[in-house]
C-alpha positions in Angstrom: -3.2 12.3 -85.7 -1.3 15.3 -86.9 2.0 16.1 -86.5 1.9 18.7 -83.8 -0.1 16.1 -81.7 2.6 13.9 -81.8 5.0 16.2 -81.4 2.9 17.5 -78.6 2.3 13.7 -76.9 6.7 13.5 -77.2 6.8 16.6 -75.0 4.8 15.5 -72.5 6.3 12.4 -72.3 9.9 13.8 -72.0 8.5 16.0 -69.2 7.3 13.1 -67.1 10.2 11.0 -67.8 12.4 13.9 -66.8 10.3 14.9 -63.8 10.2 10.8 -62.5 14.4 10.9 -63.3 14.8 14.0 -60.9 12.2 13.0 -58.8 14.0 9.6 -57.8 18.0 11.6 -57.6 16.3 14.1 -55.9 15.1 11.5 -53.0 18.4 9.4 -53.4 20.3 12.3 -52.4 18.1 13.2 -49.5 18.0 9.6 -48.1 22.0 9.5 -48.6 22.4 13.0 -47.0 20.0 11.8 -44.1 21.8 8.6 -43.7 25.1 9.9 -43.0 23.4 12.3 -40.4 21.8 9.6 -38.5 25.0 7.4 -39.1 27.4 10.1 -37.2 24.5 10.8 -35.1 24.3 7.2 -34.1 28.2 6.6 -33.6 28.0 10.1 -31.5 25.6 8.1 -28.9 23.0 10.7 -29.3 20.3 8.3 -30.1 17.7 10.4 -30.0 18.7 12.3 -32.8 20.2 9.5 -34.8 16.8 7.7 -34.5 15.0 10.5 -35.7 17.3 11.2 -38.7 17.0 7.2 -39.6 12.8 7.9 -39.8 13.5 10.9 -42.1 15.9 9.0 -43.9 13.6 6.0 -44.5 10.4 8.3 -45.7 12.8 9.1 -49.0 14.2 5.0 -49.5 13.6 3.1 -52.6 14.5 -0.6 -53.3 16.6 0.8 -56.2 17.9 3.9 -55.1 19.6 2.5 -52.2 21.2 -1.2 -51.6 18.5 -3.0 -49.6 20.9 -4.2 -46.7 21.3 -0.7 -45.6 17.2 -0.7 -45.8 17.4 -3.7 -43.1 19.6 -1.6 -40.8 17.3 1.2 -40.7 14.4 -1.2 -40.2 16.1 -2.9 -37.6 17.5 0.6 -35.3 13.5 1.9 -35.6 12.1 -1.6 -34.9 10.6 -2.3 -38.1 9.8 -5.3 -39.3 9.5 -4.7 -43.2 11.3 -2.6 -46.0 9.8 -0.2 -48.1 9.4 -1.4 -51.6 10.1 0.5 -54.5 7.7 3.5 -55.1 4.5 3.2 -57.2 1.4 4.4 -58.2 -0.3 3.9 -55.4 2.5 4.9 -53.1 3.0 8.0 -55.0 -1.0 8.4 -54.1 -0.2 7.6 -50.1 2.7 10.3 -50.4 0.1 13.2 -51.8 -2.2 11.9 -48.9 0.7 12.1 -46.4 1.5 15.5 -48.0 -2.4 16.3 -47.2 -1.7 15.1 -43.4 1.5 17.2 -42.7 -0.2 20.6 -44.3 -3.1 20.2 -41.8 -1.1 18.8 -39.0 1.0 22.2 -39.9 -2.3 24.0 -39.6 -3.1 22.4 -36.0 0.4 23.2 -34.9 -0.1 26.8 -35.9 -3.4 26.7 -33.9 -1.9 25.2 -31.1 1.3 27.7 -31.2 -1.3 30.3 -29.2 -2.0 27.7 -26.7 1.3 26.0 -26.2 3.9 28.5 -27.5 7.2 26.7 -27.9 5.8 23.9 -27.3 3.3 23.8 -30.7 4.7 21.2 -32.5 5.2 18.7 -29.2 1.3 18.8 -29.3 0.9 16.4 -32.2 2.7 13.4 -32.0 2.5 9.3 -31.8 2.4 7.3 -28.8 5.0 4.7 -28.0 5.6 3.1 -24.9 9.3 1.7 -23.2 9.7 -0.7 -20.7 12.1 -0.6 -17.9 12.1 -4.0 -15.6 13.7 -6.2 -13.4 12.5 -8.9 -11.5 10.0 -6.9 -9.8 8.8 -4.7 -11.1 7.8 -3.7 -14.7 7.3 -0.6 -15.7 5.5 0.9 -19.0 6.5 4.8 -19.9 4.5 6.7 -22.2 6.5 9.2 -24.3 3.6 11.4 -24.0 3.9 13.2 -21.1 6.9 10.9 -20.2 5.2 9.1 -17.3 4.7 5.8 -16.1 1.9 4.1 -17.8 1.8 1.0 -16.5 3.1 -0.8 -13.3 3.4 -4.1 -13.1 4.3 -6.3 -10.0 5.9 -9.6 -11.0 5.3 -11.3 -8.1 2.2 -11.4 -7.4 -1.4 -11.9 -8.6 -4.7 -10.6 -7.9 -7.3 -12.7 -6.1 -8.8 -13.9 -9.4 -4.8 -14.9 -10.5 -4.6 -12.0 -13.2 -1.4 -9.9 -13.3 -1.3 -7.0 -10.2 -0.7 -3.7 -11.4 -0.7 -0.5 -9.0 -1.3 1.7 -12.5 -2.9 -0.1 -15.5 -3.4 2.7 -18.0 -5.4 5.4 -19.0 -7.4 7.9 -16.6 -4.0 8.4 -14.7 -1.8 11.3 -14.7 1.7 12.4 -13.7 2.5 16.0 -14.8 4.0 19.6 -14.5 2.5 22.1 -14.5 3.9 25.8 -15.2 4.0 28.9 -17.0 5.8 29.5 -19.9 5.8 33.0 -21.6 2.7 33.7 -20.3 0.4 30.6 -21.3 -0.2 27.3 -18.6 1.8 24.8 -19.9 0.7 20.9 -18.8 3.4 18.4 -20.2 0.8 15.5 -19.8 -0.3 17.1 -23.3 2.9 16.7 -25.0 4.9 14.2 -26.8 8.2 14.1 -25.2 11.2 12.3 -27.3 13.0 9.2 -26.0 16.5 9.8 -25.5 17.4 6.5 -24.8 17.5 3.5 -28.1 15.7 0.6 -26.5 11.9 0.3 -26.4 12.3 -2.2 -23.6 15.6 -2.8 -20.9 16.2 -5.4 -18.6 17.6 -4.7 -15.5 19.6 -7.6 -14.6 23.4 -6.6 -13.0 23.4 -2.9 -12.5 20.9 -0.2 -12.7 19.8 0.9 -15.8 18.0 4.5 -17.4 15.3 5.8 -19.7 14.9 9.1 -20.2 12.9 11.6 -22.2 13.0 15.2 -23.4 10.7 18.0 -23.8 12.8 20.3 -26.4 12.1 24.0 -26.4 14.7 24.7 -28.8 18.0 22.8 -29.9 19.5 23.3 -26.4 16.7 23.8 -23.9 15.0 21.0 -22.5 13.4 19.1 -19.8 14.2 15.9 -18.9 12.7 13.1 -17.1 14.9 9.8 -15.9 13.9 6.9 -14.6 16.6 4.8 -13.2 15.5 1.2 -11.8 17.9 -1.2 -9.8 17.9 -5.1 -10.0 15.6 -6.4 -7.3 14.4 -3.7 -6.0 10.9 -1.8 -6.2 12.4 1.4 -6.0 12.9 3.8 -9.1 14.9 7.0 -8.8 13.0 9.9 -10.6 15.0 13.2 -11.4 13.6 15.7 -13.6 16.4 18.1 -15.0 15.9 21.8 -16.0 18.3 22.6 -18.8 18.2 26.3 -20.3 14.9 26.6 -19.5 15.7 29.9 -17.7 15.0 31.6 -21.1 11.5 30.5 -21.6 10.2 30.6 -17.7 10.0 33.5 -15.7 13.2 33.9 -13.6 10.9 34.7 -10.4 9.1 31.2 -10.7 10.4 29.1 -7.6 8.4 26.5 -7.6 6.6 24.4 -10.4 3.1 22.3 -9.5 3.5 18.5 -10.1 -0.4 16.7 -10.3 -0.4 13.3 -9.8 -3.6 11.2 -10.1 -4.0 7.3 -9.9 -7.1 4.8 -10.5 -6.2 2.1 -8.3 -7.5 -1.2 -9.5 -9.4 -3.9 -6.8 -7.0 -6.3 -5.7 -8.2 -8.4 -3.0 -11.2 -10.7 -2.2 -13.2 -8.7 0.5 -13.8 -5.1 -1.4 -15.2 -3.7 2.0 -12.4 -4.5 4.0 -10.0 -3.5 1.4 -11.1 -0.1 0.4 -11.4 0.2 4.5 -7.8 -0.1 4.0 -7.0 2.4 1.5 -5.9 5.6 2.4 -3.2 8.5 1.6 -0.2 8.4 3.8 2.1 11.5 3.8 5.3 12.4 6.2 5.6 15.8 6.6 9.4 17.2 6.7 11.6 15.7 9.7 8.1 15.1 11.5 5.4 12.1 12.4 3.8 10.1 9.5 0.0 10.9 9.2 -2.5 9.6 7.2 -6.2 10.4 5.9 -9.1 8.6 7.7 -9.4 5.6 6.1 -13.5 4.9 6.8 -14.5 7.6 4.9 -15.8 7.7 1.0 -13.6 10.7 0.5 -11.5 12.8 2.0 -8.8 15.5 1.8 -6.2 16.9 3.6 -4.5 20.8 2.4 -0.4 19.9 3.3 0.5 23.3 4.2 3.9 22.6 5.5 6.5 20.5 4.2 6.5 17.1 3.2 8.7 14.9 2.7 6.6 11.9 0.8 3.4 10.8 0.2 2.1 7.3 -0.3 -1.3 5.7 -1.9 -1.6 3.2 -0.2 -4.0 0.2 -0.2 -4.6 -2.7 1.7 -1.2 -4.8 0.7 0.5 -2.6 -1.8 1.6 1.4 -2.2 3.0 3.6 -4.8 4.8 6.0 -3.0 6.6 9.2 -4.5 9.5 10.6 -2.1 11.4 13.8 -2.2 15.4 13.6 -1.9 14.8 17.4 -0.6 10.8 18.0 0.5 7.7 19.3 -1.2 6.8 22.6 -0.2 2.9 22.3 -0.1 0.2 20.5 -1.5 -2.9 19.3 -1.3 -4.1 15.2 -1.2 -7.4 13.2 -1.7 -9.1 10.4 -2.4 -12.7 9.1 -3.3 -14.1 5.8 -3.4 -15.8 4.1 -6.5 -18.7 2.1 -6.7 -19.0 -1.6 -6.1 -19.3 -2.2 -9.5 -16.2 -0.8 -10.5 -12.7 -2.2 -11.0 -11.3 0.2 -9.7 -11.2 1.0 -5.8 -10.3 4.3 -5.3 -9.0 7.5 -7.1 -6.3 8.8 -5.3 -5.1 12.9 -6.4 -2.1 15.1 -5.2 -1.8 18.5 -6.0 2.1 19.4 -4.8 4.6 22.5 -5.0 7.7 21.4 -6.2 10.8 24.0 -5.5 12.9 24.5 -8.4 15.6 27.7 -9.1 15.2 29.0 -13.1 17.9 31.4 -12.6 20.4 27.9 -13.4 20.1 24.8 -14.4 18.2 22.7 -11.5 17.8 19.1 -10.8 14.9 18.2 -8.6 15.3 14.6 -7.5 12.7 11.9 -6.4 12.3 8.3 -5.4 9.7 6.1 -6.6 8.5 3.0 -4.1 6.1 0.6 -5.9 5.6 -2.1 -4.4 4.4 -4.5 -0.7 3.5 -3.0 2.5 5.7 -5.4 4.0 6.8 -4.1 7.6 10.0 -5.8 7.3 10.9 -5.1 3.7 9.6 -1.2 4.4 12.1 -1.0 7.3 15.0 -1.7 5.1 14.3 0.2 2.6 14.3 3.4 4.7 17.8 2.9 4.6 18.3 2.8 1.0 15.6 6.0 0.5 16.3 8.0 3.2 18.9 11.0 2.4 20.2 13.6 4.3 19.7 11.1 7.2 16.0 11.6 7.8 14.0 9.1 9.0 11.5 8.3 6.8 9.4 5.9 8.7 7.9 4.1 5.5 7.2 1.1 8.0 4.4 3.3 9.7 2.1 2.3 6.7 1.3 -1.0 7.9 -1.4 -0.5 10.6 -0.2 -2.6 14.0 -2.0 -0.6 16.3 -1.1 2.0 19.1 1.9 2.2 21.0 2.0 -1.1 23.2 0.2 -3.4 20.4 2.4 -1.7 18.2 5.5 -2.8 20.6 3.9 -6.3 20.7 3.4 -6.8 16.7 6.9 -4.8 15.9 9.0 -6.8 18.7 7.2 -10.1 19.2 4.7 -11.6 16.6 6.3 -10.0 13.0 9.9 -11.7 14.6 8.4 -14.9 15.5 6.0 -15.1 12.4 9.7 -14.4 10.5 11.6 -17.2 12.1 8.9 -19.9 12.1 8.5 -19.3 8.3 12.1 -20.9 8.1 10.9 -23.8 9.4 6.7 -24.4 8.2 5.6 -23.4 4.6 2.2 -23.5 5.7 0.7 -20.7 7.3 -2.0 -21.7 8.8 0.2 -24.3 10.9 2.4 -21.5 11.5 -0.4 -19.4 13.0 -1.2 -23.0 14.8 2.2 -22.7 16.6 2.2 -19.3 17.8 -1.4 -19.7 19.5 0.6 -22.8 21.2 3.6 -20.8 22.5 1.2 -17.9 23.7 -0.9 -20.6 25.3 1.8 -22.3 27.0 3.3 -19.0 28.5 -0.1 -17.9 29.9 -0.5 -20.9 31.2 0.9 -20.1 35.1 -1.9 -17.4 34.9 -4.4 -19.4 33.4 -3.6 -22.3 36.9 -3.5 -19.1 38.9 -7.1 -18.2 37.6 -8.5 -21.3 37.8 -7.5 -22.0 41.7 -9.0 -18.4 42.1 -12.5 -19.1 40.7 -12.5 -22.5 42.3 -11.7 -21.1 46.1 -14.6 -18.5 45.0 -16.9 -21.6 43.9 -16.3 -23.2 47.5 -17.4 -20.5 49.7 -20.9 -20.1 47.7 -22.3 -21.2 50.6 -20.6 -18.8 53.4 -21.7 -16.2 50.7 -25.1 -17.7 50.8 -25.6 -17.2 54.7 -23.8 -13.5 54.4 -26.5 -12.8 51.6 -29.2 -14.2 53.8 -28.1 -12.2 57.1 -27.7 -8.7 55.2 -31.1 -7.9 53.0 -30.4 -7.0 49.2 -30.9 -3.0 50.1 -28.2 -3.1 52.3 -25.6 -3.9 49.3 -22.6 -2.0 50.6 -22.6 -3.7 53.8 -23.0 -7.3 51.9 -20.4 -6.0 49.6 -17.8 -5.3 52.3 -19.1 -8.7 54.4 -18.3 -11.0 51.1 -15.1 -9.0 50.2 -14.0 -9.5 54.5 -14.6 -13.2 53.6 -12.6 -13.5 51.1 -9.4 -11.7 53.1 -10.0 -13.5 55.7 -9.8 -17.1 53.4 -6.4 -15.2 51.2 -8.8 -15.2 48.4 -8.1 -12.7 46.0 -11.5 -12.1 43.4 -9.4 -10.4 41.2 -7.5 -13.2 40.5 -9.5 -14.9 37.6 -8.7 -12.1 35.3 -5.0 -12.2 35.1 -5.0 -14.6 32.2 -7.2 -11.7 30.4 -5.0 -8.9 31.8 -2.1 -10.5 29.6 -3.9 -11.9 26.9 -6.1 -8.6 26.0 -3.4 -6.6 24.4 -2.0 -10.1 22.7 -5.6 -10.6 21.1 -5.5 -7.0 20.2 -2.4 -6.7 18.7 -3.3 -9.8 16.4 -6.2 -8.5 15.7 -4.6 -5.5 13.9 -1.7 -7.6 12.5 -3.4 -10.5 10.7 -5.5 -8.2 8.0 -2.3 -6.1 7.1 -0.3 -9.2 6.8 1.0 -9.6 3.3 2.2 -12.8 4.9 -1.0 -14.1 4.6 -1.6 -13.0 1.5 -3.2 -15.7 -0.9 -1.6 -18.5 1.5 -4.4 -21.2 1.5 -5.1 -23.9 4.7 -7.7 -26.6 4.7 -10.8 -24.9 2.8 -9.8 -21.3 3.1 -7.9 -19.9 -0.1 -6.3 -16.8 1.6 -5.8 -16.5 5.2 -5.9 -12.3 4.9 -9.5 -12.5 3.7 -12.7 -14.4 4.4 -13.2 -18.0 3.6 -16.3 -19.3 2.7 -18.3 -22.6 2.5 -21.5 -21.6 1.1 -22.7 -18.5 -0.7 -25.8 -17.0 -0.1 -28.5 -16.1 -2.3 -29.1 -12.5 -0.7 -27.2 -10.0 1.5 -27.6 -10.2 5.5 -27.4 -7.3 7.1 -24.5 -7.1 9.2 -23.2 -10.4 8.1 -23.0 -10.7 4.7 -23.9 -13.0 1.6 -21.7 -15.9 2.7 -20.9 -18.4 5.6 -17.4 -18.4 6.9 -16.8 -21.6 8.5 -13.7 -20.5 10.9 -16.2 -17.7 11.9 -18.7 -20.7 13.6 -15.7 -22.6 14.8 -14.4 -19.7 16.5 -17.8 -18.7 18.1 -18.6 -22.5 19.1 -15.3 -22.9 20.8 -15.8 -19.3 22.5 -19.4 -20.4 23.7 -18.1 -23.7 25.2 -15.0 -22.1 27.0 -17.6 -18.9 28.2 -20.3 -21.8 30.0 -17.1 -23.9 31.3 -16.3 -20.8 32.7 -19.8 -20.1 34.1 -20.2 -23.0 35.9 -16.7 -22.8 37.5 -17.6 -19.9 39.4 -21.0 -20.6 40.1 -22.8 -17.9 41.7 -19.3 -16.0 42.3 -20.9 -13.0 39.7 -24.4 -13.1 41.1 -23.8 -9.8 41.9 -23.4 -8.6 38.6 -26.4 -9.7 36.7 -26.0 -8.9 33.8 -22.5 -10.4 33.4 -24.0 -13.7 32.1 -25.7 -12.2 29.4 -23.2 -10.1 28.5 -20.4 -13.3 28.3 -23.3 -15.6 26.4 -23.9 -12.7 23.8 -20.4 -11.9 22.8 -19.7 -15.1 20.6 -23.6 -14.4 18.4 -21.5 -10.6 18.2 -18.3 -12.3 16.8 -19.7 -14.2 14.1 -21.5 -11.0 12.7 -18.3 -9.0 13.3 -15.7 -12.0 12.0 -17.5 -13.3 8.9 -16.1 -10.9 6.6 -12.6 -10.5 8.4 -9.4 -12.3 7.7 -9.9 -16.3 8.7 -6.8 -16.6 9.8 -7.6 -14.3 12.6 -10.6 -16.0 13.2 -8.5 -19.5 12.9 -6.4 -17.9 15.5 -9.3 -16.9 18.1 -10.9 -20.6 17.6 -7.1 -22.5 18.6 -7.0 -19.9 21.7 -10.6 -20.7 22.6 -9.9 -24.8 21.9 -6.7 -24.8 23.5 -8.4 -22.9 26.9 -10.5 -25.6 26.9 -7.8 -28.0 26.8 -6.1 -26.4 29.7 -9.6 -26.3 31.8 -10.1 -30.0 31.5 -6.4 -31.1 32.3 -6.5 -28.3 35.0 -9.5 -29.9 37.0 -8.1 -32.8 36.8 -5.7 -32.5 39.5 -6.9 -29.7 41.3 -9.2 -31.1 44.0 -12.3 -28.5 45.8 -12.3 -30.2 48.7 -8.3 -29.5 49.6 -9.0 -25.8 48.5 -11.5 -25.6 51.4 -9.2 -27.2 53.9 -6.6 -24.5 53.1 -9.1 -21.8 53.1 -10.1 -22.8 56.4 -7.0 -23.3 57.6 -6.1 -19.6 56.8 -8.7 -18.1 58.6 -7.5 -19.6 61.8 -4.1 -17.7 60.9 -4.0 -13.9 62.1 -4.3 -11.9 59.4 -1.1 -10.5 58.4 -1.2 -6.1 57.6 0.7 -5.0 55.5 3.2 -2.2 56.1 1.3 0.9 54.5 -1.3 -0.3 56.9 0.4 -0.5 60.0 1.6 2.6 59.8 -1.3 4.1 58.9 -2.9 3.1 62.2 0.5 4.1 64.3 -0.4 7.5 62.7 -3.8 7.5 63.6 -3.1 6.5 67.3 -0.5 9.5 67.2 -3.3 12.0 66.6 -5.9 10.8 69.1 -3.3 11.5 71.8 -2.5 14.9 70.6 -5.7 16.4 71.9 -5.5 15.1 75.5 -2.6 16.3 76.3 -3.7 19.5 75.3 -6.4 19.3 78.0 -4.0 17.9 80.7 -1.9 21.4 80.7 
């Protein structure tokens, strides 16, 4: 080795001494600088900028350049869980790669700069998640596109007792769409930066905030925030406009905000649940309305205002409310197939008003949560602003106006204050039957006496029938129907009982499906009240009926088929003259089990007690109610004159009047 080579090999070592020396001052001092930044940052309470210095700061920190406690702090404000050792080899290697990274990531953001403008470099980005809950509710937010992610109810469980959420990820979307010097902007597309510290908040005492920003320069931005209360499903949305007037046309009024959800299968019976899964929408100071339910899509073009809409399914919706209104939209939904997870894919397309000639706040109200009627009706008070009434109560289905009247005034109360005293619902639904039962019961007495004074004239109605030949029925008609006024019997009398009890049977029948009530509450060998129970499944499908046996279904049809021949043979030969009454009465319980097999079983637990307990009341009925004193007083009233009533009597004094007129025109 010669001397220049040496001399040569001493050069070259200086060089990379030197260069490693200024290398490591060089990154000391930008780590120092950085840290002050974030530290003034930090006590300035802008955390977003303050976190974001304390990431720059740590990609320059070495073990030796820096005391390693300070490393910790950093670690611990970015929710890291380990220190960067000092730098070698191979980290020198990771850095060139990195450097590789952030010159094509450069190279995407200039490609993206003629799709998203201003908004390039929020194109590229990593997804994190925050977590805003209470004891309801928790909710997941994705900083890209700054929308909920997740929603999680606490409280309750899915039929197979996994978590419930209303949103459970991907294939959803919540964004805002608008134009921004001259190119379609979608902020679903880009990253938006968490102003608040936390990656996950606890609601516990008073409400509490996360919010996120979509920067379009150091003071232009839009903001989302999410504010959620303790115990309470409702989260308060407001998106804020801040110097955006600069980058968005002054002349745009209104923005377009796309929402789209995959809502996941909750319950037991997927028939009877995606039956139940519509869009409900209010629109502005008007009626509630909703798309037809029975359908496997629909849509509806909301060309008016509106003042919320709702995706509601069978026992839970996610509804998004306007403090002002929505000036037009458009809503749909589609159904999946039964192999899916998923039930139904709910969109909205809606026109949000905003002013960009100021600053503009747009405010919303998030409900996610039960379609409890009761819970729903409270709420409207805390939702409601500018005192309109919001009606979100109207989403649980009890029926036109009088079985609405009946569920809202009579059976939600009563099924409210019994549940202070039972646990069990299905004794609770044992006691109402009872009390409806018991106050029918002077109709159902009234009904029996009238079939029974029917069943002892059979045979004057035999000898009527026998006198007038069958094609002379009007005249044996009006013979049997003189018979009967002339005994005080009334025909129509049997049916009071059914009169009252119709709209009662029908107003349940609406209730018991839609009643979270019921919800997953088990009694005897039924595991959920609000959805079929079953004691044996079948190897195939029955049309009509299904691939299972419901036992309260048979119950409910046995009893009705006992109660319907009791019946029969109480008024003998009373509906001869309707032949095909019988039928018709023997028919209806086979129709019930093919109708009631897949429906709730505690409705069909409710139709067997009405059915048993009629029974009941038949046998204690005819047991001191004797035939043979019901024909002594019928034949004692046909001995009595038979009494006209008023209408009548005038009538015929009017009559009499006008067959005098004309002869005493012919006496002048």
């Amino acid at each position: 080795m010669d001397k220049n080579t040496i001399v040569g090999l001493l050069l070259i070592g200086v060089i990379l001494v030197g260069f490693q020396y200024y290398n490591t001052y060089n990154m000391e001092q930008k780590f120092e600088e950085n840290i002050e930044m974030a530290d003034s940052l930090f006590d300035a309470e802008n955390y977003a900028e303050a976190r974001r210095a304390y990431r720059k700061a740590a990609s320059f920190q070495t073990a030796s350049a820096y005391p390693k406690n300070q490393l910790i702090k950093i670690a611990e404000i970015l929710g890291e869980n380990e220190v960067r050792e000092p730098i070698n080899q191979q980290q020198q290697l990771n850095n060139i790669d990195n450097s590789t990274e952030t010159i094509v990531d450069s190279s995407k953001i200039k490609e993206a700069k003629s799709t998203y403008g201003l908004f390039a470099e929020k194109s590229a980005g990593e997804e994190e998640f925050y977590i805003l809950e209470n004891n309801k509710l928790k909710i997941t937010f994705s900083n890209k596109g700054a929308k909920p992610y997740k929603i999680l109810l606490k409280e309750y469980k899915t039929y197979s007792q996994e978590d419930l959420y209303l949103i459970d990820g991907e294939g959803n979307h919540f964004n805002l769409n608008f134009f921004s010097q001259n190119r379609p902007i979608s902020t679903e597309d880009l990253y938006f930066e968490a102003v608040s510290l936390a990656d996950s908040i606890f609601v516990s005492e008073t409400e509490q905030k996360v919010s996120f920003r979509l920067y379009a320069d150091a003071s232009s931005y839009i903001e989302y925030v999410y504010t959620l209360y303790p115990d309470k499903y409702i989260v308060d949305f407001d998106m804020n406009f801040v110097g955006m007037q600069h980058f968005i046309p002054q002349n745009t009024n209104f923005v377009d905000l796309y929402w789209s959800v995959n809502a996941p299968a909750h319950e037991r019976g997927r028939d009877w649940e995606s039956q139940n899964t519509t869009v409900y929408y209010q629109f502005y100071k008007d009626e509630v309305e909703k798309l037809t339910e029975r359908s496997d899509d629909e849509m509806e073009e909301l060309t008016t205002k509106t003042k919320w809409l709702a995706f509601k399914q069978q026992f839970f919706t996610s509804v998004l409310l306007a403090d002002d209104y929505i000036e037009a939209g458009k809503v749909s939904y589609v159904n999946y197939e039964e192999d899916s997870k998923y039930i139904t894919k709910f969109d909205a397309e809606l026109s949000i008003p905003v002013d960009f000639k100021q600053e503009s706040n747009i405010g919303f109200k998030f409900y996610f949560g039960p379609n409890q009627y009761s819970l729903l009706k409270d709420y409207n008070e805390i939702i409601a602003e500018k005192e309109d009434d919001v009606q979100l109560e109207q989403m649980v289905p009890l029926g036109w106006i009088l079985f609405r009247w009946i569920n809202k005034w009579a059976i939600i109360p009563l099924f409210g204050f019994l549940g202070n005293y039972f646990t069990n619902y299905g004794v609770i639904i044992l006691v109402i039957t009872f009390l409806i039962k018991t106050a029918l019961f002077p109709f159902t007495y009234k009904s029996y006496v009238s079939s029974a004074r029917m069943r002892v004239l059979k045979p004057e109605i035999e000898v009527i029938n026998a006198k007038i030949p069958k094609d002379k029925s009007v005249e044996r008609q009006q013979a049997t129907m003189a018979l009967y006024k002339k005994a005080g019997v009334n025909p129509m009398g049997g049916c009071l009982p059914m009169v009252f009890q119709f709209p009662i049977l029908i107003s349940l029948y609406l209730f018991f499906p839609s009643s979270i009530e019921l919800r997953q509450k088990s009694f005897l060998w039924a595991d959920d009240l609000s959805t079929y129970d079953s004691i044996l499944q079948l190897p195939f499908d029955v049309p009509m009926y299904g691939d299972h046996v419901s036992l309260f279904t048979l119950l409910m049809a046995i009893a009705m088929l006992i109660s319907t021949m009791m019946n029969s043979s109480q008024m003998g030969d009373a509906n001869s003259q309707l032949p095909g009454m019988k039928t018709v009465m023997y028919f209806m319980p086979v129709m019930m089990v093919l109708w009631f097999n897949n429906y709730s079983s505690g409705l069909s637990w409710y139709y067997f007690l009405s059915s048993a307990i009629t029974i009941g009341q038949t046998y204690l009925i005819r047991s001191f109610v004797d035939d043979e004193a019901i024909l002594k007083k019928i034949h004692e009233n046909k001995k009595k004159p038979i009494k006209k009533s008023k209408f009548k009597e005038r009538l015929e004094t009017l009559q009499k009047q006008q067959q005098k007129l004309p002869n005493k025109g012919k006496r002048k």
